[in-house]
Chimera marker file (.cmm) of the C-alpha trace (Angstrom):
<marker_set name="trace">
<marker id="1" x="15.063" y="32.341" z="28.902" r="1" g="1" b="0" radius="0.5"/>
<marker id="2" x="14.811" y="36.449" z="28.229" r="1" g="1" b="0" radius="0.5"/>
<marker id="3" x="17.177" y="36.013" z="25.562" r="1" g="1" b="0" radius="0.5"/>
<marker id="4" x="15.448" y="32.911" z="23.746" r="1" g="1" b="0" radius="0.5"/>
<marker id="5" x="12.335" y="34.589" z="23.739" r="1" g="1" b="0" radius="0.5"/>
<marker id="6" x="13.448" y="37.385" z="22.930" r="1" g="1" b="0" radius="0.5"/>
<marker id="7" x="15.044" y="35.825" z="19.316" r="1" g="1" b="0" radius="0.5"/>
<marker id="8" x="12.144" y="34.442" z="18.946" r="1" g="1" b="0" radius="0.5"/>
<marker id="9" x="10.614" y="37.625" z="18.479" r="1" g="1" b="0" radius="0.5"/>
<marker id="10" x="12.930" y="38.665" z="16.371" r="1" g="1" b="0" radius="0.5"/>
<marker id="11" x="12.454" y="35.707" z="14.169" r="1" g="1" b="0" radius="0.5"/>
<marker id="12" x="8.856" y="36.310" z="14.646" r="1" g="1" b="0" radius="0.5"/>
<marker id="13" x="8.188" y="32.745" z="15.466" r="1" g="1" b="0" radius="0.5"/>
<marker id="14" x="6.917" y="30.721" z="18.599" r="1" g="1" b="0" radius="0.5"/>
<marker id="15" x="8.741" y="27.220" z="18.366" r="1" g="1" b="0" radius="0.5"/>
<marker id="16" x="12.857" y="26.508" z="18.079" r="1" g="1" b="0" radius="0.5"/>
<marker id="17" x="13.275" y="23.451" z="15.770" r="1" g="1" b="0" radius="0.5"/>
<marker id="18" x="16.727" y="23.149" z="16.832" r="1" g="1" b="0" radius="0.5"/>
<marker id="19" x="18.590" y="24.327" z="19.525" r="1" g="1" b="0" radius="0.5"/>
<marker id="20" x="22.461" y="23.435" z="19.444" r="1" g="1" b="0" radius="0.5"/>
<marker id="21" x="25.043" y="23.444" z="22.186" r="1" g="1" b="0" radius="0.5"/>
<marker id="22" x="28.339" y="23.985" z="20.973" r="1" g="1" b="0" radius="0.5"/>
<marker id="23" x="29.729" y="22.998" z="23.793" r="1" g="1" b="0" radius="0.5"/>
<marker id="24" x="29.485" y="22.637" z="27.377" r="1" g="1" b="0" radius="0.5"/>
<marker id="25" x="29.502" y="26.320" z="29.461" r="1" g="1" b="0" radius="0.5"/>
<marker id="26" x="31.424" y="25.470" z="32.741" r="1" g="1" b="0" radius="0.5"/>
<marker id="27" x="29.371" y="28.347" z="34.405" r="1" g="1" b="0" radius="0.5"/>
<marker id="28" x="26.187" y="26.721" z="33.636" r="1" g="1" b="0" radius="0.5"/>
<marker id="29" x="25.357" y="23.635" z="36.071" r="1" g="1" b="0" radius="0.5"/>
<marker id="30" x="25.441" y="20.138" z="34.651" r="1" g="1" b="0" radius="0.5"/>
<marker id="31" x="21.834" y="19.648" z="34.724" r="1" g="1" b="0" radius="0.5"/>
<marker id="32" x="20.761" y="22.330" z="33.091" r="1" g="1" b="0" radius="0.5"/>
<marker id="33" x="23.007" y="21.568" z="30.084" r="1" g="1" b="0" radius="0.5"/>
<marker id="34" x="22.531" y="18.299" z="29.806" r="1" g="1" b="0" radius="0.5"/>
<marker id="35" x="18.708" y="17.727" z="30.476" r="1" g="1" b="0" radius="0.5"/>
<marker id="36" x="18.838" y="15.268" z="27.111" r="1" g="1" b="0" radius="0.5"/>
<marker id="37" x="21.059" y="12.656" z="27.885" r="1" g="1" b="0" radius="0.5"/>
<marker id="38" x="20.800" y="9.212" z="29.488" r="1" g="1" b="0" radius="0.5"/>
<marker id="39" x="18.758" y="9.832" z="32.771" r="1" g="1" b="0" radius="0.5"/>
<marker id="40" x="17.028" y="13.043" z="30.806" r="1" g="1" b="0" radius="0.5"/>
<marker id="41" x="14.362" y="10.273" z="30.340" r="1" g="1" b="0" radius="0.5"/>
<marker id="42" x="13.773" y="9.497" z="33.822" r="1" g="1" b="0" radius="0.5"/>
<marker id="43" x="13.157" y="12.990" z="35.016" r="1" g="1" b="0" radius="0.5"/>
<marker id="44" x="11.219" y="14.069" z="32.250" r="1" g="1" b="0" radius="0.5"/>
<marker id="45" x="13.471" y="16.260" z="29.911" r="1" g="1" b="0" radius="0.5"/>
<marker id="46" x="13.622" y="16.377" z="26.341" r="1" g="1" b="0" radius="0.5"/>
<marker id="47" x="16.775" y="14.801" z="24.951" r="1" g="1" b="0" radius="0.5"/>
<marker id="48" x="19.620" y="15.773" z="22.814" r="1" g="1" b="0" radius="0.5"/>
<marker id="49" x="18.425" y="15.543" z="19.108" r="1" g="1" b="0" radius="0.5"/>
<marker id="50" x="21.756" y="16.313" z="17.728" r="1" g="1" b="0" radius="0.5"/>
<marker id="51" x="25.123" y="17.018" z="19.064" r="1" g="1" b="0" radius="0.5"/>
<marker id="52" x="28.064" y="19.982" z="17.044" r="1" g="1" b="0" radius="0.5"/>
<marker id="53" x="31.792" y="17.988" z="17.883" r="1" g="1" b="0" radius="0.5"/>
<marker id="54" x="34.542" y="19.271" z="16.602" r="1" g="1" b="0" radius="0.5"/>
<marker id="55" x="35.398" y="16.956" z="14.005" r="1" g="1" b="0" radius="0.5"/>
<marker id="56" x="38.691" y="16.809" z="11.170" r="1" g="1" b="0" radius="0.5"/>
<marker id="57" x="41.204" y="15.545" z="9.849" r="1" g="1" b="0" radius="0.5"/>
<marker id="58" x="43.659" y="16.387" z="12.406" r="1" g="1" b="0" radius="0.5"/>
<marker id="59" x="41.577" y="16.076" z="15.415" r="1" g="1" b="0" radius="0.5"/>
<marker id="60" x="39.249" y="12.266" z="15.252" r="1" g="1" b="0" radius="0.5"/>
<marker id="61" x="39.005" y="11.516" z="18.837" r="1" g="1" b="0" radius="0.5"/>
<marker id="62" x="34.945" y="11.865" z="18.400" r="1" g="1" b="0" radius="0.5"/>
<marker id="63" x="35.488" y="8.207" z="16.567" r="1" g="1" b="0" radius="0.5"/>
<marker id="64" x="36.099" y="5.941" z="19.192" r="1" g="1" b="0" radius="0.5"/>
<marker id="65" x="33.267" y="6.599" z="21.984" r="1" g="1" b="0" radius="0.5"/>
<marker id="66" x="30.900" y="9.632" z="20.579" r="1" g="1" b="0" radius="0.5"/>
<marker id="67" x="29.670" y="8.562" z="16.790" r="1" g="1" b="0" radius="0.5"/>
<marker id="68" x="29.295" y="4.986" z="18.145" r="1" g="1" b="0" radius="0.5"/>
<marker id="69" x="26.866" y="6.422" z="21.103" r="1" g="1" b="0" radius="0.5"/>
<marker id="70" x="25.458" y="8.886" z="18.360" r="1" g="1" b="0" radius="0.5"/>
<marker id="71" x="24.569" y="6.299" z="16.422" r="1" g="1" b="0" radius="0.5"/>
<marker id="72" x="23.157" y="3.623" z="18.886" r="1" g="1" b="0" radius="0.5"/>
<marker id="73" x="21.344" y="6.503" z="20.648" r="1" g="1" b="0" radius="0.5"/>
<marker id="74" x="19.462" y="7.636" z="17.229" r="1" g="1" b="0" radius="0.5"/>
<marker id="75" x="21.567" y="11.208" z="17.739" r="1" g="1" b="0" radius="0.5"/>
<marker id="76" x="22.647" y="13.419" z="14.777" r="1" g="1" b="0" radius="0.5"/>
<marker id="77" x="26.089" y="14.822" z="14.449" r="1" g="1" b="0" radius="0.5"/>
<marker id="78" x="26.547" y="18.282" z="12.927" r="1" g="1" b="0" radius="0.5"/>
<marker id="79" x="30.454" y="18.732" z="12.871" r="1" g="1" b="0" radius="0.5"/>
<marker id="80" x="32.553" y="21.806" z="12.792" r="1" g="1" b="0" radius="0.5"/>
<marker id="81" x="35.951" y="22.771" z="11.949" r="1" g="1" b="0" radius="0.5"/>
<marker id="82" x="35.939" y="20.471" z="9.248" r="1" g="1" b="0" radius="0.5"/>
<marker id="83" x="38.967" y="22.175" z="7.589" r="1" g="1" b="0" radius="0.5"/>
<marker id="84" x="41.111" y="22.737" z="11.078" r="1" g="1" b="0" radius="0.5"/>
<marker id="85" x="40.612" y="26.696" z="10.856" r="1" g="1" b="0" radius="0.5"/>
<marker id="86" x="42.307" y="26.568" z="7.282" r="1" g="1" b="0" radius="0.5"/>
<marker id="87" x="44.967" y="24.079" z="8.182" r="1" g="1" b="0" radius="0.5"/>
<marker id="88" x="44.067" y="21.591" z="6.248" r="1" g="1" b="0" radius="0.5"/>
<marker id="89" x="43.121" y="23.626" z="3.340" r="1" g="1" b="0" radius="0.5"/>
<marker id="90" x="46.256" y="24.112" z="1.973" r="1" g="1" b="0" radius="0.5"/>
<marker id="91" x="46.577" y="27.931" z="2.314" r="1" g="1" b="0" radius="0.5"/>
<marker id="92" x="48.875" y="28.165" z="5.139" r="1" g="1" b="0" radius="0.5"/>
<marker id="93" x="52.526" y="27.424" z="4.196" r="1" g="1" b="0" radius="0.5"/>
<marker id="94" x="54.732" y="25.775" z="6.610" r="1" g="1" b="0" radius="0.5"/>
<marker id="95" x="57.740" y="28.597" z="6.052" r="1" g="1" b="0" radius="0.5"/>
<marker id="96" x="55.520" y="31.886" z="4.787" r="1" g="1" b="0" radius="0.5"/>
<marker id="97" x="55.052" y="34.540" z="7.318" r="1" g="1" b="0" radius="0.5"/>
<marker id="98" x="51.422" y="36.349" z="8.164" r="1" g="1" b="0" radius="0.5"/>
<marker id="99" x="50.221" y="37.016" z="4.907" r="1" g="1" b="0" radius="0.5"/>
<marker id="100" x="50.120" y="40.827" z="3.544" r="1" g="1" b="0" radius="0.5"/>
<marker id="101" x="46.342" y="40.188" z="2.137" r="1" g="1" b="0" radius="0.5"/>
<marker id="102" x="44.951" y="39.451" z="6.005" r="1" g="1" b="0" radius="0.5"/>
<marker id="103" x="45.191" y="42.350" z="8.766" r="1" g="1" b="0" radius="0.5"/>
<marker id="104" x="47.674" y="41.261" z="11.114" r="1" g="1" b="0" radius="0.5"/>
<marker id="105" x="46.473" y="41.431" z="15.436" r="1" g="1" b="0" radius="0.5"/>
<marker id="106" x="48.511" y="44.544" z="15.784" r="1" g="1" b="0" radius="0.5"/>
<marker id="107" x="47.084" y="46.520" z="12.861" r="1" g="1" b="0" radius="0.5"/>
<marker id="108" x="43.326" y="45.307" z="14.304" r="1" g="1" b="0" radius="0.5"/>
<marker id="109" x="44.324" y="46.827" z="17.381" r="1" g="1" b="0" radius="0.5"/>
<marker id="110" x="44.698" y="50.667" z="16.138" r="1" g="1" b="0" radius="0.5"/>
<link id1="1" id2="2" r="1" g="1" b="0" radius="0.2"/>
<link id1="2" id2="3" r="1" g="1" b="0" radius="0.2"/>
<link id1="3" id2="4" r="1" g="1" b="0" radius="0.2"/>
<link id1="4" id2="5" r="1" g="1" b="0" radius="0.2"/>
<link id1="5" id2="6" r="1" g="1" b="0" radius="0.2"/>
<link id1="6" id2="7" r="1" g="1" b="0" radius="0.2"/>
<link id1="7" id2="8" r="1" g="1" b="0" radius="0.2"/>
<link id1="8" id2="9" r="1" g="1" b="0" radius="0.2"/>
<link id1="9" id2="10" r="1" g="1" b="0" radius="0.2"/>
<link id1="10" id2="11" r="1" g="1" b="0" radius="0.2"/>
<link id1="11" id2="12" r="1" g="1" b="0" radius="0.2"/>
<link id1="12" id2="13" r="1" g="1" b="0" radius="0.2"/>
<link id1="13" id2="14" r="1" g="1" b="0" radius="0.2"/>
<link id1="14" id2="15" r="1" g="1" b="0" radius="0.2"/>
<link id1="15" id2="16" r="1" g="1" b="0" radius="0.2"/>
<link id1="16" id2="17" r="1" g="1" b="0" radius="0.2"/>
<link id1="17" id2="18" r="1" g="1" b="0" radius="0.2"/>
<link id1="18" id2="19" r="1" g="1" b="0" radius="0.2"/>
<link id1="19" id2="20" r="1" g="1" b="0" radius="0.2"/>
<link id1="20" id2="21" r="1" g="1" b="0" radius="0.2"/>
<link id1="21" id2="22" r="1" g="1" b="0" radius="0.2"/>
<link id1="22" id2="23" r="1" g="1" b="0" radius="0.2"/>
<link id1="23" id2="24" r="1" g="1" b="0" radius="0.2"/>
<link id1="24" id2="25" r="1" g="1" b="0" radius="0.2"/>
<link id1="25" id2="26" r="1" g="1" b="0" radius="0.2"/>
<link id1="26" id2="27" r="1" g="1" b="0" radius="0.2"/>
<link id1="27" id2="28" r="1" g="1" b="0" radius="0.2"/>
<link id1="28" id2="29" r="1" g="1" b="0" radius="0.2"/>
<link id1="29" id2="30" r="1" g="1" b="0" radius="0.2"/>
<link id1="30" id2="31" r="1" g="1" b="0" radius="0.2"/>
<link id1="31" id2="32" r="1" g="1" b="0" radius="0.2"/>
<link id1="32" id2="33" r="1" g="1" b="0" radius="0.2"/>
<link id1="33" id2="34" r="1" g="1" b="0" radius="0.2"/>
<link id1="34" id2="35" r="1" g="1" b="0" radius="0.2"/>
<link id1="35" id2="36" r="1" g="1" b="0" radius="0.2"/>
<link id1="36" id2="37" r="1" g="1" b="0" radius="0.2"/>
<link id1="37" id2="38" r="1" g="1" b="0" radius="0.2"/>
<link id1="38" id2="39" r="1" g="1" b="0" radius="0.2"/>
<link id1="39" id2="40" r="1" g="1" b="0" radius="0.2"/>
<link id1="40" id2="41" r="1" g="1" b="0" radius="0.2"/>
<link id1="41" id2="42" r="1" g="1" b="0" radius="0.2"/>
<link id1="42" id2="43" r="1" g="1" b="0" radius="0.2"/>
<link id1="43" id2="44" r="1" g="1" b="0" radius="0.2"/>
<link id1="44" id2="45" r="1" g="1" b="0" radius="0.2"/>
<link id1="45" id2="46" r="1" g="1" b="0" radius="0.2"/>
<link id1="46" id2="47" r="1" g="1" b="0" radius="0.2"/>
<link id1="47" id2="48" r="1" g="1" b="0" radius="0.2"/>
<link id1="48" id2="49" r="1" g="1" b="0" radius="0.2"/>
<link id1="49" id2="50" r="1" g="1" b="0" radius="0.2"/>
<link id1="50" id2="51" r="1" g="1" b="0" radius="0.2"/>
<link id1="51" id2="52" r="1" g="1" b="0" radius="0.2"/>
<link id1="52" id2="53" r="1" g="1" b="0" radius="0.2"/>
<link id1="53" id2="54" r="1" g="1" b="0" radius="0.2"/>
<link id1="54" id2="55" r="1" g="1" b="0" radius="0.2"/>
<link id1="55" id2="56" r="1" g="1" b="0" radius="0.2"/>
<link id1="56" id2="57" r="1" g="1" b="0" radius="0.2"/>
<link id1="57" id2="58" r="1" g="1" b="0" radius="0.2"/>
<link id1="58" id2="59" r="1" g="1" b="0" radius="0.2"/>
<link id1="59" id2="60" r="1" g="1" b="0" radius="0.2"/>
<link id1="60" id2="61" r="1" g="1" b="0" radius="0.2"/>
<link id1="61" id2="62" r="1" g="1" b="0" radius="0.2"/>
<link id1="62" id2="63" r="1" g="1" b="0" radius="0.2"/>
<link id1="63" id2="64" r="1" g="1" b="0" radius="0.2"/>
<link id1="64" id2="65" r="1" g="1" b="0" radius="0.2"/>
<link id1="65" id2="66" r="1" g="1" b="0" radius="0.2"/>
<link id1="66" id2="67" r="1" g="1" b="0" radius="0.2"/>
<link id1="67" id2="68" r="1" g="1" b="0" radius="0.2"/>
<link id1="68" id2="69" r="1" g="1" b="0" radius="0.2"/>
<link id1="69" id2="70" r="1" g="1" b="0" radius="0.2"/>
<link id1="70" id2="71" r="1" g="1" b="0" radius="0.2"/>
<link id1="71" id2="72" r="1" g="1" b="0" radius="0.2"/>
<link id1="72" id2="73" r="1" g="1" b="0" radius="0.2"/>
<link id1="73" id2="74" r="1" g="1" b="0" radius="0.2"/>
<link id1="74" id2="75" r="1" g="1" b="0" radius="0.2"/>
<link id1="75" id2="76" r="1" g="1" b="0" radius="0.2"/>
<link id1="76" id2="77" r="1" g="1" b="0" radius="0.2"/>
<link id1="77" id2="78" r="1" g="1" b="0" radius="0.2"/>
<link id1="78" id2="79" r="1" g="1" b="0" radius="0.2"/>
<link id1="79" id2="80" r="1" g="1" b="0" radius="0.2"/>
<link id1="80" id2="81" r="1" g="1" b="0" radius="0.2"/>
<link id1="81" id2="82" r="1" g="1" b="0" radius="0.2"/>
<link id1="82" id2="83" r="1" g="1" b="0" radius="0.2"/>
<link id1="83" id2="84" r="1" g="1" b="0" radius="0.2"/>
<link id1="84" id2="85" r="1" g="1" b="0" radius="0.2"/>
<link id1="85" id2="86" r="1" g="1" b="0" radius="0.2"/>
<link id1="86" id2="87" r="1" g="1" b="0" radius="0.2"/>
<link id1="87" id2="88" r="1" g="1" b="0" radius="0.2"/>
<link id1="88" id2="89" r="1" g="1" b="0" radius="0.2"/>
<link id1="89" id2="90" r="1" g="1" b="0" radius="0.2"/>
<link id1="90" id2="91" r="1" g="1" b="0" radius="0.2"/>
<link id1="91" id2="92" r="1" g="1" b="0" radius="0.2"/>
<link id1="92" id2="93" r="1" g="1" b="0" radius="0.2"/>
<link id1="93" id2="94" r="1" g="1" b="0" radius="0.2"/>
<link id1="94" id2="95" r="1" g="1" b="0" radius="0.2"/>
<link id1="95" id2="96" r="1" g="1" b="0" radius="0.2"/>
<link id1="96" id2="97" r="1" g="1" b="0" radius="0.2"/>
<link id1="97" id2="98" r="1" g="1" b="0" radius="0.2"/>
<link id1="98" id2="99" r="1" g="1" b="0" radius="0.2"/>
<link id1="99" id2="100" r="1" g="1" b="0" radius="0.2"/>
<link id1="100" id2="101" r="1" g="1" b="0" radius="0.2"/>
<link id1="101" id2="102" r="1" g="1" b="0" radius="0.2"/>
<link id1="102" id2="103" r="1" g="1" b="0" radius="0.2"/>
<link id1="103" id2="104" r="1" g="1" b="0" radius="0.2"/>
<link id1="104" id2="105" r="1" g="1" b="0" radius="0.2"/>
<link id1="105" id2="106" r="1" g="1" b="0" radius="0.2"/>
<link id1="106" id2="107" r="1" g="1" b="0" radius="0.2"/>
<link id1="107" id2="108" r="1" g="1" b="0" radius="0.2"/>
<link id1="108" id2="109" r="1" g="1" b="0" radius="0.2"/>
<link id1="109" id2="110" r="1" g="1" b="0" radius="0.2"/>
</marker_set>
């Protein structure tokens, strides 16, 4: 909680209007993450207003159980990677090597 309060001072606000997970931390217990779904209700806790999936062309397993639930459960759905980290974009050719515009992991290095 030091850290959220502490961008909220930085933001010089009081209130978060949206806090997103982008996905589950496996060092964080269960409960704390997910105080917003299902039984969040019967203990008390706010619920999830909106969920981030990872969500293209390449990778649509979010369509057969989460936008359903999304939807029934009045959830929003904020989606990233639309573009598959450039895949889909058309700029990486099947046959080109690393290309001489972008620093390459070895020249980042030095």
């Amino acid at each position: 909680m030091d850290a959220v309060d502490a961008s909220l001072r930085r933001l010089g606000t009081d209130y978060i209007d949206l806090y997103q997970l982008h996905g589950p931390d496996s060092h964080t217990p269960i409960d704390k993450t997910l105080r917003a779904i299902g039984r969040s209700e019967v203990i008390g806790f706010a619920r999830f207003d909106s969920i981030q999936p990872r969500y293209n062309l390449l990778f649509r397993e979010i369509e057969r159980e989460l936008l359903p639930l999304a939807l029934e459960e009045g959830v929003g759905v904020i989606p990233y990677n639309p573009i598959a980290c450039g895949l889909l974009s058309g700029k990486h050719l099947e046959d080109a090597g690393p290309r001489k515009d972008r620093a390459s992991p070895s020249a980042l290095r030095q």
